[in-house]
C-alpha positions as CSV (number, residue, x, y, z in Angstrom):
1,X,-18.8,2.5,15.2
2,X,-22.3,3.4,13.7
3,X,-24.4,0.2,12.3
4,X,-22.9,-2.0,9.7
5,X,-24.9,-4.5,7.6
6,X,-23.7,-8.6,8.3
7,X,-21.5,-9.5,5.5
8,X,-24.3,-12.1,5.0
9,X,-27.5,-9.7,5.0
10,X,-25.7,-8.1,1.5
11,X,-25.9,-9.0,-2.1
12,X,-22.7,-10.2,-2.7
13,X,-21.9,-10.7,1.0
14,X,-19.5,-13.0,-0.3
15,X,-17.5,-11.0,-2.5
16,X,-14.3,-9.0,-1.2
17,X,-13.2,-5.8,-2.8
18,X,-9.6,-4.8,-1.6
19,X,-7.9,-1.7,-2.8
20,X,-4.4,-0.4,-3.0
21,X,-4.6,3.3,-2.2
22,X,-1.8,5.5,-4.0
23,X,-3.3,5.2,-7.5
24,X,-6.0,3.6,-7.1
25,X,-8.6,4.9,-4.8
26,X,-6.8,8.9,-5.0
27,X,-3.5,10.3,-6.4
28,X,-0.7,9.4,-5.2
29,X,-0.3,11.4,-1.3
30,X,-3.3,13.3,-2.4
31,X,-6.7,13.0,-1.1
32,X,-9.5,10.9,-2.5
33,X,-12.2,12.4,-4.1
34,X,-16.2,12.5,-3.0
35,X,-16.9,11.0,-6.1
36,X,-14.5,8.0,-5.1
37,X,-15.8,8.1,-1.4
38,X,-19.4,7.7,-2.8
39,X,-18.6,4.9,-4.9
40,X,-17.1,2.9,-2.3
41,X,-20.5,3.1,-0.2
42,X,-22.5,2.1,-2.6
43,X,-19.9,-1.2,-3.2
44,X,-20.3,-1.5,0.0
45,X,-23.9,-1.8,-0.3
46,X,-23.3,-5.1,-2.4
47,X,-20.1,-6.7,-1.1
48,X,-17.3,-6.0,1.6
49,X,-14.4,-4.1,1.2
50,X,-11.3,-3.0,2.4
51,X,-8.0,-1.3,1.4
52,X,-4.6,-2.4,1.8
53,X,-2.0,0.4,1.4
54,X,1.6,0.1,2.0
55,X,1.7,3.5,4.1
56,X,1.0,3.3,8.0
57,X,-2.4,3.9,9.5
58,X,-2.8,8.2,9.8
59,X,-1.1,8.4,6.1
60,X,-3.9,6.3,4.8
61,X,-6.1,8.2,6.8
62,X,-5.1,11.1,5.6
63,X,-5.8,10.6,2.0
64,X,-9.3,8.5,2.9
65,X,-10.9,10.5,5.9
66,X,-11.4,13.6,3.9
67,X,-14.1,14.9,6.4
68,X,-11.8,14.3,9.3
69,X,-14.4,10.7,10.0
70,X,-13.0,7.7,11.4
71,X,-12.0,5.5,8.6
72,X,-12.7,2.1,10.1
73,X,-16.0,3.4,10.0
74,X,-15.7,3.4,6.2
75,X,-14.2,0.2,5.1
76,X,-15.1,-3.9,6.5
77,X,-11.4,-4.0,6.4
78,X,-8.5,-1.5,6.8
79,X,-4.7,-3.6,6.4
80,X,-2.3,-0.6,6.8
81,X,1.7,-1.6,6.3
82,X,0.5,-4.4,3.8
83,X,-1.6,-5.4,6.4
84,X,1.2,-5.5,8.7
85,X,-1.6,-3.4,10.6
86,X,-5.2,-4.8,10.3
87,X,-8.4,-4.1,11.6
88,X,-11.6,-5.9,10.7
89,X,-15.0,-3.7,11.2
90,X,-13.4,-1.2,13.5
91,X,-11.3,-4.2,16.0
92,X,-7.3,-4.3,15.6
93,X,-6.3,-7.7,14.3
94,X,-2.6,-9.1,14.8
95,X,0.4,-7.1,13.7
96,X,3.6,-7.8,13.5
97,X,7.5,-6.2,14.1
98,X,10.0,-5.4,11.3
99,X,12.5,-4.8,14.0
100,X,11.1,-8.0,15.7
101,X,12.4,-9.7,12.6
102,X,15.5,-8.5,11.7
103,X,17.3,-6.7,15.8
104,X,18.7,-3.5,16.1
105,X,22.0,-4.6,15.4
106,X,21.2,-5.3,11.4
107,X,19.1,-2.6,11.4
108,X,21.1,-0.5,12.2
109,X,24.0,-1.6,9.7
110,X,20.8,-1.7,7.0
111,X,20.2,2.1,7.6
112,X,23.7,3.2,7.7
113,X,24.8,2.3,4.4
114,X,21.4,3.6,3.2
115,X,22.4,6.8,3.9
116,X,25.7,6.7,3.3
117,X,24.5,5.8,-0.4
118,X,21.4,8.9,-0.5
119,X,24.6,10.6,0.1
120,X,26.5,10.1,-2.4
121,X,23.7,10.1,-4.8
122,X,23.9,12.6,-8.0
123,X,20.5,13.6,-8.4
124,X,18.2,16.9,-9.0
125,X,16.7,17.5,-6.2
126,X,17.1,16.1,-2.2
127,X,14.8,16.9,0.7
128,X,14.1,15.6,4.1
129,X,13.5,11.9,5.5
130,X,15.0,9.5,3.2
131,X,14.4,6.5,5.7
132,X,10.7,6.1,7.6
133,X,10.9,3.2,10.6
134,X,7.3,2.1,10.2
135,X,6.1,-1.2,12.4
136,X,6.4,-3.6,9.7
137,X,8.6,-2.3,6.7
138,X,10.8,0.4,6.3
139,X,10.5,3.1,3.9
140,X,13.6,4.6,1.4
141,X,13.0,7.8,-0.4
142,X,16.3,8.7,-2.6
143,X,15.2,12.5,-3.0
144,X,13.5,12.5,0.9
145,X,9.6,12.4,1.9
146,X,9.6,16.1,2.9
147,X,9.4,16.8,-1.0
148,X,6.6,19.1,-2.4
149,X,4.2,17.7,-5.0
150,X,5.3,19.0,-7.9
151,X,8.7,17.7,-6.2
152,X,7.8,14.2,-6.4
153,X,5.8,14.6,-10.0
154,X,9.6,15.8,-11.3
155,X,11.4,12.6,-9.6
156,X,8.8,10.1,-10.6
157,X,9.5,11.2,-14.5
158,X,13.2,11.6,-13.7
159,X,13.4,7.9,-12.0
160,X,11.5,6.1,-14.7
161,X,14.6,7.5,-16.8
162,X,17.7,7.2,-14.7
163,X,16.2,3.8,-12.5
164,X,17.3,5.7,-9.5
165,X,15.2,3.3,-7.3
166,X,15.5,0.2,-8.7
167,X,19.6,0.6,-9.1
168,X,19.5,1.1,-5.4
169,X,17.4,-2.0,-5.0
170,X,20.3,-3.7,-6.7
171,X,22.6,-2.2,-4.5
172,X,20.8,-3.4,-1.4
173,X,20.4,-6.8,-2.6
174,X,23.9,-7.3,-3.2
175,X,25.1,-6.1,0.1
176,X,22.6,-7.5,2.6
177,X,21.4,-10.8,0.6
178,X,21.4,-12.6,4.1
179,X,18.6,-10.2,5.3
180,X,15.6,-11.8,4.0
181,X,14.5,-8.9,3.0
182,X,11.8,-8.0,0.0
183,X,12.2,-4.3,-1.9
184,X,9.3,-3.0,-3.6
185,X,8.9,0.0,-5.4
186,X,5.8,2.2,-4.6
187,X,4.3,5.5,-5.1
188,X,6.2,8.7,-6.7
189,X,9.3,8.7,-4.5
190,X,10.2,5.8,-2.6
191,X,10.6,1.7,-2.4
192,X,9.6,-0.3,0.6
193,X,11.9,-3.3,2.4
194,X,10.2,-6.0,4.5
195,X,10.7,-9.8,5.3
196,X,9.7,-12.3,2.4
197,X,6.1,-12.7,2.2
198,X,5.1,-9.1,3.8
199,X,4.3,-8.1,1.2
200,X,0.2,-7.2,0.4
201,X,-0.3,-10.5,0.3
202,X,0.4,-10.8,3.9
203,X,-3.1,-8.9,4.1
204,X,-5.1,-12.0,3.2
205,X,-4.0,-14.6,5.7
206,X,-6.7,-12.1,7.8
207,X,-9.5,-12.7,5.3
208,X,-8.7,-16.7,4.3
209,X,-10.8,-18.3,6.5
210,X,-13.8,-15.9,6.6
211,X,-15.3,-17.9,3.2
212,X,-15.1,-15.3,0.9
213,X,-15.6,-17.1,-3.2
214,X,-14.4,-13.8,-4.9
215,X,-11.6,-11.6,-3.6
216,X,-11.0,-8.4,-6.5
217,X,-7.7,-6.5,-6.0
218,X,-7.4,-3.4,-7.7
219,X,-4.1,-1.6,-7.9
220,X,-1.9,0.2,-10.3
221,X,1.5,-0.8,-9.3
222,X,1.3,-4.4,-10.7
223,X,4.0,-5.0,-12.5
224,X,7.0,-6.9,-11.1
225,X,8.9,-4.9,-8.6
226,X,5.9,-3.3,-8.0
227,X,4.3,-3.4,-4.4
228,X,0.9,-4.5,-6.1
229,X,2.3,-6.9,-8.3
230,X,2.4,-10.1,-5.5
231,X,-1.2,-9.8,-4.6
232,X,-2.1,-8.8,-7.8
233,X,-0.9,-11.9,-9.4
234,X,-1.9,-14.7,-6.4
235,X,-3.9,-17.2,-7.4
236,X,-6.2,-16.1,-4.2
237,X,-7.6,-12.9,-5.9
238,X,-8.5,-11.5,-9.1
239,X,-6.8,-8.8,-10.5
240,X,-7.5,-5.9,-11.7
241,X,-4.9,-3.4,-12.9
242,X,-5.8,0.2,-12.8
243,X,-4.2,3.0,-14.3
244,X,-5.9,5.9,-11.6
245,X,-8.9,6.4,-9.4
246,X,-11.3,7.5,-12.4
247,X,-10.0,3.9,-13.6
248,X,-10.7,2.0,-10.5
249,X,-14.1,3.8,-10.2
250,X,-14.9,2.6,-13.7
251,X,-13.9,-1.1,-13.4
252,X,-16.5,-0.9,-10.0
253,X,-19.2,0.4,-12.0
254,X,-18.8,-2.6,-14.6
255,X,-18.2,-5.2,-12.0
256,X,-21.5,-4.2,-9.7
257,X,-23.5,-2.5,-12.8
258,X,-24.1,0.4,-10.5
């Protein structure tokens, strides 16, 4: 890992910046821009910050590591999975098990009527991998991950319409209320399930103790059902609710006058 600055030894060495990353630092599944990548180091300069994305670790690093560099390298902290996954200044942290949580045998009774219900779903357009095992959630996509862009651009409009997602939220609520289970709707295409309280907010039992007196979250999925909206609204951080990337670059400039 090349040479990072104490948290102490910078400006605002007490001042955490963490980021949602569909949205907010790039487009959603798209990759972020120089522009963004700059910003971020000169933040970095000042204060520490970190990301917290709902998708697993090589997604994220897809979208962030757009000359192929390690991405640890880039950010004081990376929480993949809602921080499910974390890693503090390029050392994994503790992680936990969806399948720990809930055993094959619900799991597997979880997924089937999933499918069973993608199945019988009337809707434009269906692709490839509607359910994603990741280590600490699972991920439902009604039309299917393996969609194009322009794909997911068309079901995003169509869903905000027909509540495509959200209806099946419903669904799975009804029929597995016993689970403990949290839905949260993310991105263009999809919704995420994981235990109560894994949700982004799970990210900051790894930065409580380390005597931060400003945590920022930025993300653009804060409303209620969204996956941004439980650590957007804890009384731990402040919020700051984004609309895109050129909006979360702006809201940086204003808060470090850079």
């Amino acid at each position: 890992m090349s040479h990072v600055v104490p948290f102490a030894d910078r400006p605002e060495g007490k001042t955490l910046c963490l980021f949602d990353v569909d949205g907010t630092l790039s487009a959603a599944r798209l990759s972020a821009t120089q522009d963004m990548l700059d910003l971020l180091k000169q933040v970095r300069a000042k204060a520490v910050i970190g990301f917290v994305g709902g998708s697993d670790l090589p997604k994220i690093t897809e979208q962030l590591a757009i000359h192929g560099q390690d991405i640890t390298d880039d950010f004081d902290y990376c929480f993949a999975e809602n921080g499910l996954t974390a890693i503090k200044l390029g050392k994994p942290l503790g992680s936990e098990s969806f399948i720990g949580f809930l055993g094959e045998e619900k799991y597997q009774k979880l997924v089937k009527f999933i499918l069973h219900y993608i199945a019988d779903l009337e809707i434009p357009v269906k692709r490839g991998t509607f359910v994603e095992f990741r280590n600490g959630m699972v991920n439902v996509s009604p039309i299917g991950r393996n969609a194009s862009q322009s794909e997911r651009m068309a079901f995003e409009a169509y869903d905000k319409i027909h509540k495509i997602r959200s209806t099946m939220i419903e669904a799975l609520k009804a029929n597995f209320a016993d689970y403990g289970l949290t839905y949260s709707i993310g991105g263009q295409l999809s919704f995420d399930m994981f235990p109560h309280g894994w949700d982004k907010t799970f990210a900051l039992k790894h930065v409580q103790d380390e005597g931060f007196t400003a945590i920022h979250f930025f993300g653009d999925k804060t409303y209620k059902g969204g996956n941004d909206y439980e650590i957007y609204e804890d009384p731990r951080t402040i919020g700051h609710a984004v609309t895109c990337p050129a909006d979360t670059m702006a809201e940086l400039k204003k808060l470090f006058n850079l």
